[in-house]
C-alpha positions as CSV (number, residue, x, y, z in Angstrom):
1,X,-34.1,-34.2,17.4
2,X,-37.8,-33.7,17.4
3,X,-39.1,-29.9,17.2
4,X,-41.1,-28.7,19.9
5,X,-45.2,-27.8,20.7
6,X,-45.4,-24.4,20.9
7,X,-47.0,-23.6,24.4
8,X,-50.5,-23.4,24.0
9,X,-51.8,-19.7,24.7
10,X,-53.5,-19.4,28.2
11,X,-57.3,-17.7,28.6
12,X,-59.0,-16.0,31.2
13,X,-62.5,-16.2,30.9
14,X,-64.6,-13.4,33.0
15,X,-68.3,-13.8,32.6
16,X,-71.5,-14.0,34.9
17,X,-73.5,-16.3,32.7
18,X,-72.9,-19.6,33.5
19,X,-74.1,-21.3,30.3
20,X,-71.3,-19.1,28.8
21,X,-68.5,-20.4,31.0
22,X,-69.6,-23.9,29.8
23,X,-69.8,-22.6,26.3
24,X,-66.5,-21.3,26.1
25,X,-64.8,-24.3,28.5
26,X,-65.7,-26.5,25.5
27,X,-64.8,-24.2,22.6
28,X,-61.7,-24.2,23.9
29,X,-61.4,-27.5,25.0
30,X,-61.6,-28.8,21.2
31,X,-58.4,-26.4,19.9
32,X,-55.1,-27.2,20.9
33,X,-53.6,-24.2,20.1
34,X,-55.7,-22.6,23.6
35,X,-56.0,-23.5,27.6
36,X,-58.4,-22.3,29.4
37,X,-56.2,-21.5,33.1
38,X,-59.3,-19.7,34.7
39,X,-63.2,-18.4,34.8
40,X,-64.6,-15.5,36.6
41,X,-68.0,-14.9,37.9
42,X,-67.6,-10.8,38.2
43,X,-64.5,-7.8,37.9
44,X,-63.4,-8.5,41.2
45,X,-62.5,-12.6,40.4
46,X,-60.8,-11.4,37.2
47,X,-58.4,-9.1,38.7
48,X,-57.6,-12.0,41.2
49,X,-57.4,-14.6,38.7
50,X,-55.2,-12.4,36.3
51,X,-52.7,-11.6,38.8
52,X,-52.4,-15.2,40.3
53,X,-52.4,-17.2,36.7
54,X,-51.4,-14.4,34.3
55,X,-53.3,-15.4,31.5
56,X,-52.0,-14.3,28.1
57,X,-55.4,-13.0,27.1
58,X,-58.6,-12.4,28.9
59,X,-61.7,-12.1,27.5
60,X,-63.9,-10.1,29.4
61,X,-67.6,-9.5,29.6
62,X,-68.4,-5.9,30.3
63,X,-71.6,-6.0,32.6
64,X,-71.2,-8.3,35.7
65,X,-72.4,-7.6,39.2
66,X,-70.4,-6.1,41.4
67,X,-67.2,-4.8,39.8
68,X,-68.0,-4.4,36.1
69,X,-65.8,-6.0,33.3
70,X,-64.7,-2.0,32.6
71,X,-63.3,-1.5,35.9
72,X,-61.4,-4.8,36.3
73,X,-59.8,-3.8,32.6
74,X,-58.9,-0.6,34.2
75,X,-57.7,-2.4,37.2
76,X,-55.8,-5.2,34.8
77,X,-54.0,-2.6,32.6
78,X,-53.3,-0.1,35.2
79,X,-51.2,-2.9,37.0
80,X,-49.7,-4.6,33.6
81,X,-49.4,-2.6,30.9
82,X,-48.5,-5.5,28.5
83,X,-51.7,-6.8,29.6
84,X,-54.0,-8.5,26.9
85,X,-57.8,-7.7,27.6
86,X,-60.0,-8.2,24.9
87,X,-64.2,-6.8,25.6
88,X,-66.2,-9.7,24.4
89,X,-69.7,-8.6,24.6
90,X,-73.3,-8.2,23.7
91,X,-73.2,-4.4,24.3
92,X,-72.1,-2.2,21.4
93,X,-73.3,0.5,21.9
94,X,-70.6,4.3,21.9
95,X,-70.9,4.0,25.5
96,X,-69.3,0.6,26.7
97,X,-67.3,0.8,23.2
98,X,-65.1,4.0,24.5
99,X,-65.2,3.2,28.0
100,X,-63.7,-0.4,27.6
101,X,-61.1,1.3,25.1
102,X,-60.4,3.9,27.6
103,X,-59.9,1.2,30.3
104,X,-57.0,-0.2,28.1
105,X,-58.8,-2.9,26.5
106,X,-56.5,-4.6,23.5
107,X,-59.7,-4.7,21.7
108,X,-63.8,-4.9,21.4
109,X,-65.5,-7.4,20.0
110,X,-69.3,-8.9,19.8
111,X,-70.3,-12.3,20.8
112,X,-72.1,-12.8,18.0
113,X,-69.3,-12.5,16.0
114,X,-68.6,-16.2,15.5
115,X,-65.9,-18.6,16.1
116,X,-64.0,-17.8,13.4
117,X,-63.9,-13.8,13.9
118,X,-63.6,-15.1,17.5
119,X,-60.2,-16.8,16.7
120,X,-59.3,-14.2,14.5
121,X,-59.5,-11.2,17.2
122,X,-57.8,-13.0,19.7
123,X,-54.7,-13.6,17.6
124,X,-54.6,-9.9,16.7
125,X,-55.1,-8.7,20.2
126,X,-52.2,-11.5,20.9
127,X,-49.6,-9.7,17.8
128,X,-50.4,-6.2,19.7
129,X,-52.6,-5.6,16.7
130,X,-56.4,-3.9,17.5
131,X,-59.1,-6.4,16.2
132,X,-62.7,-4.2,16.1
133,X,-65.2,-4.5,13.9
134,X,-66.3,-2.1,11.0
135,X,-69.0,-1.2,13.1
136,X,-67.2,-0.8,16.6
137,X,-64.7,1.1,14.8
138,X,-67.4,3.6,13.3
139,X,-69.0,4.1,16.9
140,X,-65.9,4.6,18.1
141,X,-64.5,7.5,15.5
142,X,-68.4,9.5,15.7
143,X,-67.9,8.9,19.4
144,X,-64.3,10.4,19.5
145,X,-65.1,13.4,16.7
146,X,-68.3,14.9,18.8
147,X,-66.9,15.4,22.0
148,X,-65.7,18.7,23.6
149,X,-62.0,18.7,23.7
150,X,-59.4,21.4,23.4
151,X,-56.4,19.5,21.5
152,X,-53.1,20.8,22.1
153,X,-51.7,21.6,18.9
154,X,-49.5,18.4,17.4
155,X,-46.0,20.1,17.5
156,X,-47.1,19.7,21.4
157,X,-47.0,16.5,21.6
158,X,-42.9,16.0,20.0
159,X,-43.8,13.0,17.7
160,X,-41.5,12.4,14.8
161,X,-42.4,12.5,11.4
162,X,-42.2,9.1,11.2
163,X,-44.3,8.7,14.0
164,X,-47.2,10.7,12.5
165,X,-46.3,8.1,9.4
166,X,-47.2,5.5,12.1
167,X,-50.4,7.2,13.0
168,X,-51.4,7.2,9.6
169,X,-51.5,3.3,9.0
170,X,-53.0,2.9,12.2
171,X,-56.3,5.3,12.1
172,X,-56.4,2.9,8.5
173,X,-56.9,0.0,11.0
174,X,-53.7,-1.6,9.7
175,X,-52.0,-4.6,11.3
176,X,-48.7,-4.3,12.9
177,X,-47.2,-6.3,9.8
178,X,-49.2,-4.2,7.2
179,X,-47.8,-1.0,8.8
180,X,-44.3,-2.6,8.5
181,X,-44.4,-3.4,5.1
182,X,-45.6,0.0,4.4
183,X,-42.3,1.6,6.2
184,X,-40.6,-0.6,6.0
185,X,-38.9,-2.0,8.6
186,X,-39.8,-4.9,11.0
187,X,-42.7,-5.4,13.9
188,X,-40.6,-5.2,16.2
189,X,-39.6,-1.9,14.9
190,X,-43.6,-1.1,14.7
191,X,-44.0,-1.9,18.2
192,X,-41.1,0.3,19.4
193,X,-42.6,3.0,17.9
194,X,-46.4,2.3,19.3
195,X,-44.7,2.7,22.9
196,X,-42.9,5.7,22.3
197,X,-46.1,7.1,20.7
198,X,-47.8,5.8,23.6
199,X,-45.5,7.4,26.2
200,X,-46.1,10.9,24.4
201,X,-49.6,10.8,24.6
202,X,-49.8,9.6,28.1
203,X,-51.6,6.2,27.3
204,X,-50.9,2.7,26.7
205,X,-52.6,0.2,24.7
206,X,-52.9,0.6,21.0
207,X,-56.5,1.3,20.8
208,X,-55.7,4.5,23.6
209,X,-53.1,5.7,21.0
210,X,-55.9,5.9,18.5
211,X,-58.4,7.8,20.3
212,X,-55.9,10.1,21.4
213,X,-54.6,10.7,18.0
214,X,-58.3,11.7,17.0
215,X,-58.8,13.9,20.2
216,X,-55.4,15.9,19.4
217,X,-56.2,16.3,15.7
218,X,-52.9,14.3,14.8
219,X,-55.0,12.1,11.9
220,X,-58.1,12.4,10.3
221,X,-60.7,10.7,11.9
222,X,-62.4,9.5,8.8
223,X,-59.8,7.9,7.6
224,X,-61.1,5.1,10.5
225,X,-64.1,4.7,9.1
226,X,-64.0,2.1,6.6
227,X,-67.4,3.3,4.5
């Protein structure tokens, strides 16, 4: 009996700029391991294209006419909450950082960042794990840690302790299996927990739990800051 080909993982590719359609029809083109199903020219084509092909990942450029690539993540994740958007932009700046987090994006990263970070991200975001960047993830946190916010106080929210435990590893920018090895039990076991944090705090996506968690005083925000 011969083994089989793992399926290859499917791609949504929403962006305005021609040139980096082509770009990316080609990068993935020469890796096996991806298909490209579908491109979008604006937000409105990506929510269409992800709720006829449902892609396993879409990467999403943030500024497009018409709908903007923060609005059709809102629009994505608000209908799939497994959904896998990962921001793929030139913009890092606090304000399309937060908002594409807040949308329920799986993740932010810059297109200068390279094939191989490329790659890299898009496997995390694929394990449920949050691929940002040092500096993304220092935007984020100062973003988070000046606003006005009246926290309820934790014993509000009814995690367990071994959900704060959770929090912990996660505000470290851990990876789903780092955080298992540290408590140890499995992934799977990881990922339970991330959706009954989630459900607590009234959001969904990994990334959502985080900024939360920093909003409700549950960790310590500098503990995301890896300088």
């Amino acid at each position: 009996m011969g083994s089989s080909t793992p399926a290859a993982v499917r791609v949504l590719i929403a962006d305005d700029d021609v040139l980096v359609r082509d770009a990316y029809r080609a990068f993935f083109a020469a890796r096996g391991e991806f298909t490209l199903v579908g491109e979008a020219r604006n937000g409105t084509e990506a929510v269409e294209c992800y709720a006829t092909l449902e892609p396993d990942i879409v990467l999403m450029d943030l500024q497009m006419p018409g709908m903007s690539g923060i609005e059709a993540t809102g629009a994505i994740c608000a209908k799939r909450r497994d959904a896998c958007v990962v921001a793929l932009t030139t913009f890092g700046t606090r304000e399309y950082i937060v908002a594409a987090l807040r949308a329920g994006a799986s993740g932010y990263l810059l297109k200068d960042a390279g094939a191989d970070n490329l790659l890299a991200g898009m496997h995390q975001a694929l394990r449920g794990d949050m691929p940002l960047s040092s500096a993304v993830r220092r935007q984020l946190v100062a973003t988070v840690t000046s606003e006005e916010s009246s926290p309820r106080p934790s014993a509000d929210v009814g995690l367990t302790p071994r959900e704060h435990e959770l929090l912990q590893w996660l505000t470290k920018g851990m990876t789903n299996y780092q955080i298992a090895r540290q408590m140890y039990v499995s992934e799977g076991s990881v990922k339970q927990y991330l959706a009954h944090i989630g459900d607590k705090l009234g959001v969904k996506s990994r990334t959502q739990i985080l900024v939360r968690a920093i909003q409700l005083g549950l960790v310590d925000p500098h503990l995301a800051d890896p300088d």
